[in-house]
C-alpha positions as CSV (number, residue, x, y, z in Angstrom):
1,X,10.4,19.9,-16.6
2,X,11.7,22.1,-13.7
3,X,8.4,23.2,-12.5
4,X,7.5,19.1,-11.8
5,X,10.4,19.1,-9.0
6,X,7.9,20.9,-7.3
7,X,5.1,19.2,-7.3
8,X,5.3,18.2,-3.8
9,X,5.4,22.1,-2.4
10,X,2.6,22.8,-4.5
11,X,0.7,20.1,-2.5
12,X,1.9,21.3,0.4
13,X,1.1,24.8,-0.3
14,X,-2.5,23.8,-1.5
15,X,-3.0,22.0,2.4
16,X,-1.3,24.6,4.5
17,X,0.8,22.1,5.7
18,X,3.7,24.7,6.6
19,X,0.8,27.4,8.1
20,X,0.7,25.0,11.1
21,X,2.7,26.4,14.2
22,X,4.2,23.1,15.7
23,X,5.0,22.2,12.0
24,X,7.2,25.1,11.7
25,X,8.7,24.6,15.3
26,X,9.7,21.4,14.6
27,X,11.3,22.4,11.4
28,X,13.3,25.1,13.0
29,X,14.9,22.1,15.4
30,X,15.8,20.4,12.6
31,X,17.8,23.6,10.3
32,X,19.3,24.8,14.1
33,X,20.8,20.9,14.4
34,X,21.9,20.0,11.2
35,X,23.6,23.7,11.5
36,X,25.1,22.7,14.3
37,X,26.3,19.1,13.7
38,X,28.0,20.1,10.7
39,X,29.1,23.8,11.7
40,X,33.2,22.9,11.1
41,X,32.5,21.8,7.6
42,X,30.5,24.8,7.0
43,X,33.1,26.8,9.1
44,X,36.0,25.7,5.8
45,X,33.9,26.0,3.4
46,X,33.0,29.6,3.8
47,X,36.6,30.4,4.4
48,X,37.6,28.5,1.0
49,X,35.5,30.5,-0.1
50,X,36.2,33.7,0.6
51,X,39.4,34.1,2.2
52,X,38.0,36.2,5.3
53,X,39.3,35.9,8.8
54,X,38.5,33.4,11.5
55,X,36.6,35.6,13.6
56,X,34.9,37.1,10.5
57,X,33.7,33.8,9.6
58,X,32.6,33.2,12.7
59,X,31.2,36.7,13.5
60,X,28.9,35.3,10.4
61,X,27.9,31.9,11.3
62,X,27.0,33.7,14.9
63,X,24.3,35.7,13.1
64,X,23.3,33.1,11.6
65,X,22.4,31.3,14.4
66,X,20.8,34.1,15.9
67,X,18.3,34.5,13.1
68,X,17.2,30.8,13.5
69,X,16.8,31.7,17.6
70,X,15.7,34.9,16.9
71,X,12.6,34.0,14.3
72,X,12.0,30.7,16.1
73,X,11.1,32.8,19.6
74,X,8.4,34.3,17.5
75,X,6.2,31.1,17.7
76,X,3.9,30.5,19.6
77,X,1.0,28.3,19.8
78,X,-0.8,30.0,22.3
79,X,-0.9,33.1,20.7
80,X,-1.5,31.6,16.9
81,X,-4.9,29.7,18.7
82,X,-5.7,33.1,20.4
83,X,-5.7,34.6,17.3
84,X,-7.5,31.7,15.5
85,X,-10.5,31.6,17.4
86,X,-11.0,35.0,17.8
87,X,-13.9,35.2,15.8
88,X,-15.3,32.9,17.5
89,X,-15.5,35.0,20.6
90,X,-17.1,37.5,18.2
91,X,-13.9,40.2,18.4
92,X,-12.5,41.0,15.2
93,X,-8.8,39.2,13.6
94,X,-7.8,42.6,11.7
95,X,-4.0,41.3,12.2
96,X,-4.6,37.7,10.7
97,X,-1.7,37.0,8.6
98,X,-0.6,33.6,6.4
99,X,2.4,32.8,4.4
100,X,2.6,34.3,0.7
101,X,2.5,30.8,-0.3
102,X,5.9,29.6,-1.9
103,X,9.1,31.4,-1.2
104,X,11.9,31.5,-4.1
105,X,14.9,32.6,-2.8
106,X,18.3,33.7,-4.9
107,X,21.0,34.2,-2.3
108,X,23.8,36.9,-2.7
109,X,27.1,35.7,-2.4
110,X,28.5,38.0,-0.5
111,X,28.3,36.1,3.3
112,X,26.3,33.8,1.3
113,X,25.6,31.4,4.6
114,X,24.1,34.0,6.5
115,X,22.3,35.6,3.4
116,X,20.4,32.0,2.9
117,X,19.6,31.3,6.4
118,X,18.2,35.0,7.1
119,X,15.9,33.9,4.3
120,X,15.7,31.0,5.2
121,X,14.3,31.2,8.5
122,X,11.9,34.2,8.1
123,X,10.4,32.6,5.2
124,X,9.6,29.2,7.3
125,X,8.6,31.6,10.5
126,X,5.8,33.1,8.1
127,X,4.7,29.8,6.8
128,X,5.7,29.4,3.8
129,X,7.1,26.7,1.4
130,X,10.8,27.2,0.3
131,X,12.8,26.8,-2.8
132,X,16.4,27.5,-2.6
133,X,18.8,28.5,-5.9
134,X,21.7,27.0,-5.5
135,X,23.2,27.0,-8.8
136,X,26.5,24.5,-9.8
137,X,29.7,26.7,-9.8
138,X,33.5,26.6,-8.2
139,X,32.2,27.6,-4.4
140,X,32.3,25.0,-2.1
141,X,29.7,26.1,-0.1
142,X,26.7,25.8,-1.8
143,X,27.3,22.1,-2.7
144,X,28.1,21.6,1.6
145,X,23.9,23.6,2.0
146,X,22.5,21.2,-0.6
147,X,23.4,18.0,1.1
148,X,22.7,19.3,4.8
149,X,19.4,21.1,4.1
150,X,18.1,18.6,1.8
151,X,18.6,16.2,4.6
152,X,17.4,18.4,7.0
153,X,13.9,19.9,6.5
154,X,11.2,18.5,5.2
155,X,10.9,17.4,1.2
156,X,7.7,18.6,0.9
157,X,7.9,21.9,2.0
158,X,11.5,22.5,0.8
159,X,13.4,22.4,-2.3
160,X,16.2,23.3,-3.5
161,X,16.8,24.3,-7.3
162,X,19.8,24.1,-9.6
163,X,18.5,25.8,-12.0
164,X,15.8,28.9,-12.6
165,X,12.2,27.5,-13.0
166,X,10.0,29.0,-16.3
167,X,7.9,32.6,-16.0
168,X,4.6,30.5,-15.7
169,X,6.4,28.7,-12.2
170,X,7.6,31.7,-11.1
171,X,4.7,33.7,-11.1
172,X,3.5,31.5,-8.2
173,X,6.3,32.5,-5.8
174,X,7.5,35.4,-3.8
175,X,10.8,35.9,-4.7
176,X,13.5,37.3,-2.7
177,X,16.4,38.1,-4.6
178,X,19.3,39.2,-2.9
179,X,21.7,40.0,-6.2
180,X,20.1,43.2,-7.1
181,X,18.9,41.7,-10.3
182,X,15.9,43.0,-12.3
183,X,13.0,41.5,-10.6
184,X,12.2,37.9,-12.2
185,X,8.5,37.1,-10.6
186,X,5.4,39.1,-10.1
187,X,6.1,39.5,-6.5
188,X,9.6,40.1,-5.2
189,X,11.8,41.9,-2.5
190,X,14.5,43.2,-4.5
191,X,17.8,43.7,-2.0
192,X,19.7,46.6,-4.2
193,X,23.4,44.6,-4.9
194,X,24.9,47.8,-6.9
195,X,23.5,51.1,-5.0
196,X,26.1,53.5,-3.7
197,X,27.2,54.2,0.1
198,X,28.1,57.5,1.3
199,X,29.5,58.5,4.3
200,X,30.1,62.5,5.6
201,X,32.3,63.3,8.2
202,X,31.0,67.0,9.4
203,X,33.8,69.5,11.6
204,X,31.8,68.4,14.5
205,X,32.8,65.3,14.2
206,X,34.4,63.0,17.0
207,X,37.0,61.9,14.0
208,X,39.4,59.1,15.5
209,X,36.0,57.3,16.3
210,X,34.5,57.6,12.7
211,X,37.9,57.0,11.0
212,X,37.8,53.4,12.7
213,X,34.4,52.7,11.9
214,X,35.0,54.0,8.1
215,X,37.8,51.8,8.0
216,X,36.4,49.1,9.7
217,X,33.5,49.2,7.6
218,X,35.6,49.3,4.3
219,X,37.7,46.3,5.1
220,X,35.6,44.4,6.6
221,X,34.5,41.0,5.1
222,X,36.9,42.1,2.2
223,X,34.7,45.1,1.8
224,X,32.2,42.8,-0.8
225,X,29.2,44.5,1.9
226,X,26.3,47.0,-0.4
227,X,26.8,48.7,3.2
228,X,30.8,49.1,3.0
229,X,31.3,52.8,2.4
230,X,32.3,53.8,-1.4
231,X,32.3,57.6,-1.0
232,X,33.8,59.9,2.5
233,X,32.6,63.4,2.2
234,X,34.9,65.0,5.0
235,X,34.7,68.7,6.0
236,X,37.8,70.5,4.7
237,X,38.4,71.6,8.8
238,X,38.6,68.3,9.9
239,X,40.2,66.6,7.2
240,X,43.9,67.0,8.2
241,X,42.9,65.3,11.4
242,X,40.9,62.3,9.2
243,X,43.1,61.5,6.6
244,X,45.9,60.9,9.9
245,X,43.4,58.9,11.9
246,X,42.4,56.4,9.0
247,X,46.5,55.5,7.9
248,X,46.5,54.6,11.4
249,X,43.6,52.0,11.3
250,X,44.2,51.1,7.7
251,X,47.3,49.8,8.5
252,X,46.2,46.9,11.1
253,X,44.4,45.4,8.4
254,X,47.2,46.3,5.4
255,X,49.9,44.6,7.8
256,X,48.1,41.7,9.2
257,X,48.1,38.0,7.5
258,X,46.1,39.2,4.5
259,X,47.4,42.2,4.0
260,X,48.2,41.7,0.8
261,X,45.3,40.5,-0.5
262,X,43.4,42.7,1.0
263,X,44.9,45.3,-1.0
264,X,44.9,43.5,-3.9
265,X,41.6,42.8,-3.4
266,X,38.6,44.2,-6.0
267,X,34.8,44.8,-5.1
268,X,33.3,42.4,-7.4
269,X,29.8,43.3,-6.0
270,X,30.0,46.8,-7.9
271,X,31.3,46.5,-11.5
272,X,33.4,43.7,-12.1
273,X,36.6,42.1,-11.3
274,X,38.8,44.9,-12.8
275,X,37.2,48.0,-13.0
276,X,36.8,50.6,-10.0
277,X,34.8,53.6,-9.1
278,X,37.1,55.8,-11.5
279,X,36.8,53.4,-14.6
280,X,32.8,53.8,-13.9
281,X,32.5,57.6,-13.6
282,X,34.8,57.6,-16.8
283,X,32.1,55.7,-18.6
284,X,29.0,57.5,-16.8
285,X,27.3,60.3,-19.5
286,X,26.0,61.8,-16.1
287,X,29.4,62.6,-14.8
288,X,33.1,64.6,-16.3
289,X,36.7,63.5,-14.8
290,X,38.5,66.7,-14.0
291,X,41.6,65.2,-13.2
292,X,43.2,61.8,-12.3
293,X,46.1,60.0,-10.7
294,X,46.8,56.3,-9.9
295,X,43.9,55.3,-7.6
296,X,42.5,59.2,-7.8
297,X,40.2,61.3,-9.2
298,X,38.1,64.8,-9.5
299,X,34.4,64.1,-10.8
300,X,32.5,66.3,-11.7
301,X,28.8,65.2,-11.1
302,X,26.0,66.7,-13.5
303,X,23.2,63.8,-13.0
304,X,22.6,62.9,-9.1
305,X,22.7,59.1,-8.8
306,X,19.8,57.4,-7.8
307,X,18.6,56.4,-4.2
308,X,21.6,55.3,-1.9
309,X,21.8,52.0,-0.1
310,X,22.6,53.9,3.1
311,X,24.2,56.9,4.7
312,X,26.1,57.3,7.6
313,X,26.5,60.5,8.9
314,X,29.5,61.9,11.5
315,X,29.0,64.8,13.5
316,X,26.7,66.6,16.0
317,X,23.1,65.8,16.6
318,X,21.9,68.7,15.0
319,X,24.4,68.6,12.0
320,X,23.9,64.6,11.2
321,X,20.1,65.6,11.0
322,X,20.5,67.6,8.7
323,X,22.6,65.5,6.6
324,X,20.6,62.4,6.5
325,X,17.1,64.5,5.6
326,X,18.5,65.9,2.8
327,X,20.5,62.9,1.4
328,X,18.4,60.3,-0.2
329,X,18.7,56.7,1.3
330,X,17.3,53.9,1.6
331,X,18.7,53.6,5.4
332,X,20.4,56.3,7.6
333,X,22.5,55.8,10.3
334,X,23.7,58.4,12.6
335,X,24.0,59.1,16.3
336,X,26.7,61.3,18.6
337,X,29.3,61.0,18.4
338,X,29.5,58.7,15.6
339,X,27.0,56.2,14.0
340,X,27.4,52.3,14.6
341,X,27.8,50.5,11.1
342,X,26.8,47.4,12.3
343,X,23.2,49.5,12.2
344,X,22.6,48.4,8.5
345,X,25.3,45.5,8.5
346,X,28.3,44.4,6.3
347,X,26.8,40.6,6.9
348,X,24.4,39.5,4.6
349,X,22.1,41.4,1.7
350,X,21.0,45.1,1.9
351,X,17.6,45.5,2.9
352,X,14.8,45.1,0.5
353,X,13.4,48.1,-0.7
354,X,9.8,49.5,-0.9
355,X,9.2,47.8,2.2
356,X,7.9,48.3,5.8
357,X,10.8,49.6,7.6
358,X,13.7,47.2,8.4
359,X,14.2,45.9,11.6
360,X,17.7,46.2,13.2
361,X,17.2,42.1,15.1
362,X,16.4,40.3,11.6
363,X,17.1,41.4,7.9
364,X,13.9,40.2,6.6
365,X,11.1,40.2,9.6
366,X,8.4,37.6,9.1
367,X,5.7,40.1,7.6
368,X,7.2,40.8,4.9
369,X,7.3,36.9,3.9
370,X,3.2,36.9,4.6
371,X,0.1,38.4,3.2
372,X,-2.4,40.0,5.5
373,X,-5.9,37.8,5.8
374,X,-8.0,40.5,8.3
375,X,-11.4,39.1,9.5
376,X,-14.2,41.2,10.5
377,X,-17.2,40.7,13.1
378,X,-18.0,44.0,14.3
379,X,-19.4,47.0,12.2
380,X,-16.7,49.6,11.8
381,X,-17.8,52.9,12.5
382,X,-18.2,53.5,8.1
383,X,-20.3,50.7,8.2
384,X,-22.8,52.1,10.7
385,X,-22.8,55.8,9.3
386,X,-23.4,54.3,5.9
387,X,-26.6,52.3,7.6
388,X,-27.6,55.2,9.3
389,X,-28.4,57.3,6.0
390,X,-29.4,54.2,4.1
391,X,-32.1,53.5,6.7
392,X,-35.5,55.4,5.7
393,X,-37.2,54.8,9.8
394,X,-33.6,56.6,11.1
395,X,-34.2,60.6,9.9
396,X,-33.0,61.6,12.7
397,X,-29.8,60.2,12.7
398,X,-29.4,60.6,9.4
399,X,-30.0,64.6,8.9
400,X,-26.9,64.7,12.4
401,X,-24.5,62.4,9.7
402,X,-25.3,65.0,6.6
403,X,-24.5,67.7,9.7
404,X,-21.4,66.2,10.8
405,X,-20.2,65.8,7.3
406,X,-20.5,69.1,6.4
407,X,-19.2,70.9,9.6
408,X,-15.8,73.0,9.1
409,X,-13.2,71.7,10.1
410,X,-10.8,72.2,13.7
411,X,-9.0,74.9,13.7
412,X,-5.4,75.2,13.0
413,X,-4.5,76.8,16.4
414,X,-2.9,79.5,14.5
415,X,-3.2,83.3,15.7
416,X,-4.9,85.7,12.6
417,X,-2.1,88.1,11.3
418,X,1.2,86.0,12.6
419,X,1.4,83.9,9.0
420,X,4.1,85.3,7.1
421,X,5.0,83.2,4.4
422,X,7.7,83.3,2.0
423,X,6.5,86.0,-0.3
424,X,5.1,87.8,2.6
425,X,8.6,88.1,4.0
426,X,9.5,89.9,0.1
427,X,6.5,92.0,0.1
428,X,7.5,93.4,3.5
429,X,11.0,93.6,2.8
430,X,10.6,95.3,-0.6
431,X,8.1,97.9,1.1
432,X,11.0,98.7,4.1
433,X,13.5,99.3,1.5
434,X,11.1,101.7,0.0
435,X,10.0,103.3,2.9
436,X,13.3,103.7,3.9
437,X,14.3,105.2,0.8
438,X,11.4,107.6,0.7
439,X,12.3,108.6,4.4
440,X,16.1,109.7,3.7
441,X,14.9,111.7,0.4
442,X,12.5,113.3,2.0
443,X,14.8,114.1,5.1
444,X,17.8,114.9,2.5
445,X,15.5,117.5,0.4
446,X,14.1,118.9,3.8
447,X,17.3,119.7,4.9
448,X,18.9,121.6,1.8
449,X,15.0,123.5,1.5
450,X,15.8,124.5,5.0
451,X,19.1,125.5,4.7
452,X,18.7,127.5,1.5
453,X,15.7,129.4,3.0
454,X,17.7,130.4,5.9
455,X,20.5,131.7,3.4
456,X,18.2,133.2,2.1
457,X,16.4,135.5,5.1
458,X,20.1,135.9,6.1
């Protein structure tokens, strides 16, 4: 059976064995050494793998690193003892926090390294047990993670699986699942793998600056990233200047080493080794081709997608403000003159949504890996109002609660008669147009009265 492999992290998670705080230390000395004994072979693998550059593959294996560092400064025994014994000292824990338990992780594999190891190490930060997917396929890197991590971390508190446990196991674990997949357990944090990006390039845009981030963005890491940019919305004033600026950064990647395969190159993370953005609005009920060419189209959108994965906005303070309120998005980025892509990241999985808000050091911060566990000492200020009424000897204080209750409430601040809504603003207009009207009849038939009378005496 699958869910007997386990046996030993169900154990473990029973004991707490991976809530301890030099447990989980210790731990994150072994996954930073292995890592770095055997960085080389991970270094060919991933470019087997994916065909990216040298400094792209190592511009991934550095953030890599840096999670491990990053979530590993987090610990500390000091504070996790302060915390501890805090009710003890008779002050409340409302911030306690343990580890969900058993964390199921299905990597993307898109930067697949640094996808597993941001998991990775935030899961073991928040004390938790880890199972690692790692299905058999053609990739040479996944077979390279299975032998180092295996040997690596701790048996009992890690696995790694080649194969997806039943319902009944799953149901136990947090799953984050980083393929944009349905979700497959009771508790998940779903990383959206098919969600659009759009990008808007306003007139007051700084444009050489945004073309070479666009285009950097695009290209980037073969442009596999939920965060690379699918649409460019570009004011018409400033697209003569745009459309000049990007042939002029496209063509450092088009002419360099992998030029051609970068242009030959398909965005399997969307819809498939051969079909495009075109192919899928042909097939979409919710939109109507117009007009195409080779590589270009006119589409005609009568259903609004769904959330975006993110939004990057070009232009003024004022005018990207505007744009990302009124665009929705998972994650926003914008700035003057032009917003830093690396905000959301072409490394690694999108952000899991419905969450607490993503933190620009880590993609998954330790919180979201944990379930709160609060403890109480002191009465909170409901707790005494409610024994305040409840007590029959305390009349006093019980008829000021009923008083308190049912006192108004602040005021607004708000001067009487300076409120004029939106139908306000129609009722006052409509009655100027009259009154105006009324005024230039009234003046018009005053002044032919008069000068008929006077015609008349003449």
């Amino acid at each position: 059976m699958v869910s007997s492999q386990f046996s030993r992290l169900l154990a473990a998670e029973i004991d707490g064995r991976s809530q301890n705080t030099r447990y989980r230390q210790n731990e994150f000395h072994r996954l930073q050494s292995a890592v770095s004994q055997h960085i080389d072979e991970i270094q060919d693998a991933i470019q087997k793998d994916t065909g990216n550059g040298p400094e792209e593959v190592r511009a991934e294996l550095c953030l890599a690193l840096k999670e491990i560092r990053t979530h590993y400064l987090t610990l500390s025994l000091d504070k996790d003892l302060e915390k501890e014994y805090r009710v003890v000292a008779g002050k409340d824990n409302a911030d306690a926090r343990r580890g969900a338990g058993i964390v199921y992780i299905v990597p993307s594999t898109h930067t697949m390294f640094y996808s597993i190891v941001s998991a990775l190490s935030a899961a073991l930060a928040a004390g938790n047990c880890i199972i690692l997917e790692l299905t058999k396929n053609t990739m040479v890197l996944p077979a390279v993670l299975r032998r180092i991590f295996s040997q690596a971390l701790d048996a009992d508190t890690f696995a790694i699986s080649e194969e997806r446990p039943d319902a009944t196991f799953l149901s136990r674990v947090l799953m984050v699942c980083q393929t944009g997949s349905a979700p497959l357990a009771d508790r998940n944090l779903l990383s959206p793998a098919n969600a659009r990006t759009v990008a808007v390039v306003d007139r007051t845009a700084d444009v050489p600056p945004a073309a070479e981030a666009l285009v950097a963005a695009r290209f980037a890491f073969g442009g596999r990233s939920t965060y690379s940019p699918d649409i460019v919305l570009v004011n018409e004033f400033a697209m003569k200047r745009f459309v000049e600026a990007v042939i002029q950064q496209a063509s450092r990647y088009l002419a360099g080493p992998n030029g051609e395969a970068r242009q030959g190159a398909s965005d399997p993370r969307r819809f498939g080794p051969s079909a495009s953005l075109l192919d899928a609005a042909h097939k979409d009920t919710g939109t109507r081709v117009l007009v195409s060419g080779s590589g270009w189209g006119v589409v005609e959108v009568h259903d609004r997608s769904g959330t975006l994965a993110a939004t990057y906005a070009f232009g003024s303070p004022s005018a990207a403000k505007y744009i990302t309120q009124f665009i929705d998005a998972s994650v926003s980025a914008s700035s003057s003159p032009f917003p830093s892509i690396q905000l959301t990241g072409s490394v690694g999985p999108a952000y899991p949504i419905n969450t607490a808000p993503p933190s620009t050091e880590t993609r998954y911060t330790p919180a979201l890996l944990q379930v709160p566990r609060p403890q109480f000492v002191s009465d909170t200020n409901n707790s005494a109002l409610v024994k305040s009424i409840l007590a029959p000897s305390d009349a006093t204080r019980s008829a000021n609660a009923w008083r308190e209750a049912l006192a108004s409430l602040p005021s607004t601040g708000q001067r009487h008669g300076w409120k004029i809504g939106f139908f306000e603003q129609g009722l006052i207009t409509g009655a100027v147009i009259t009154l105006a009207t009324l005024v230039a009849t009234v003046s018009t038939v005053g002044w032919y009265t008069f000068t008929y009378m006077r015609r008349l005496r003449a």
